[in-house]
PLY file of the C-alpha trace (Angstrom):
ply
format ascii 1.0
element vertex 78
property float x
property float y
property float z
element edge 77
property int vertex1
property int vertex2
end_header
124.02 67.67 111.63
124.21 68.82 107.96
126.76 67.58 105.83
128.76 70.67 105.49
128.99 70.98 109.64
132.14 69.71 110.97
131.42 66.43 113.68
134.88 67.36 115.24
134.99 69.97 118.05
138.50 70.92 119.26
138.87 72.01 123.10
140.29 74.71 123.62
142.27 76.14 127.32
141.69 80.07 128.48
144.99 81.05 127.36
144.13 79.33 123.99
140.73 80.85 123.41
142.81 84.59 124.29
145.87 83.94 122.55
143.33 83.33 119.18
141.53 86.23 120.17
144.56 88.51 120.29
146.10 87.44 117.01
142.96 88.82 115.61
143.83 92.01 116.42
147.58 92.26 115.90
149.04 91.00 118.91
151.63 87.84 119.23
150.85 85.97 122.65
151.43 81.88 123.31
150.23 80.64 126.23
151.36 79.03 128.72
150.76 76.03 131.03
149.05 76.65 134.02
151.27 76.90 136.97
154.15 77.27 135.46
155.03 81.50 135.68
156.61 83.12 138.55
153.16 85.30 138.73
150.75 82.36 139.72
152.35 81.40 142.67
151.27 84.60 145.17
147.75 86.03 146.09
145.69 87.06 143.78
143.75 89.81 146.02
144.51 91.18 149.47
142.58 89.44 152.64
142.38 92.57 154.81
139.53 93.97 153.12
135.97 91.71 152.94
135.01 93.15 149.04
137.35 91.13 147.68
136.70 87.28 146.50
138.35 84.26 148.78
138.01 82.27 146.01
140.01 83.25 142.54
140.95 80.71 140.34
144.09 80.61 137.99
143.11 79.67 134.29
146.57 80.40 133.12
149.21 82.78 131.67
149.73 84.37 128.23
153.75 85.44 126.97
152.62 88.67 125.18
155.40 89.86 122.42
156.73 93.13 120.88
154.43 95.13 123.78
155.80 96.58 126.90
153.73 94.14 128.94
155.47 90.97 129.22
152.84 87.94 130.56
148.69 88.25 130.87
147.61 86.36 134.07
143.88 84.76 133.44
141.89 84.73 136.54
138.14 83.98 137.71
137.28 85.03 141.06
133.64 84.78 142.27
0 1
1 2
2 3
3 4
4 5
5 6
6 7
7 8
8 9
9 10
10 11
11 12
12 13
13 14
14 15
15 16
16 17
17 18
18 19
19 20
20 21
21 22
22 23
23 24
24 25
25 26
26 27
27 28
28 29
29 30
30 31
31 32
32 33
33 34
34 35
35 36
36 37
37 38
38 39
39 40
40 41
41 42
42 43
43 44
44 45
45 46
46 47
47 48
48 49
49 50
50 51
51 52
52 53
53 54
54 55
55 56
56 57
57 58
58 59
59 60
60 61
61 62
62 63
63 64
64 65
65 66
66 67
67 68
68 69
69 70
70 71
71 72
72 73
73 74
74 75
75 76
76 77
């Protein structure tokens, strides 16, 4: 590495990397730990029709402020 690269790398969580991402644009968000919202604890999809994923998986929550929507759910399905 050169000498003007940092050797520290900071880890970062999905609601992190988003919450960064929308403070970049004007937004206030902080996220939130995963499994902690009222919204993570249902299903994600419906199981009566066979498009949609059996497997989703929760990466989080965002608190958004001053908008009309109130928490960002972060999910990966495949």
């Amino acid at each position: 590495m050169h000498d003007s690269e940092s050797d520290t790398f900071v880890l970062k969580t999905h609601p992190q990397h988003f919450s960064e991402f929308l403070s970049k644009i004007g937004i206030e968000s902080t996220p939130k730990k995963i499994g902690t919202d009222e919204i993570e604890r249902g299903d994600y999809y419906s199981r009566c029709f066979s498009q949609t994923p059996r497997m989703v998986t929760n990466k989080g929550c965002l608190e958004v402020k001053n908008t009309n929507i109130d928490v960002i759910q972060i999910i990966q399905k495949g």
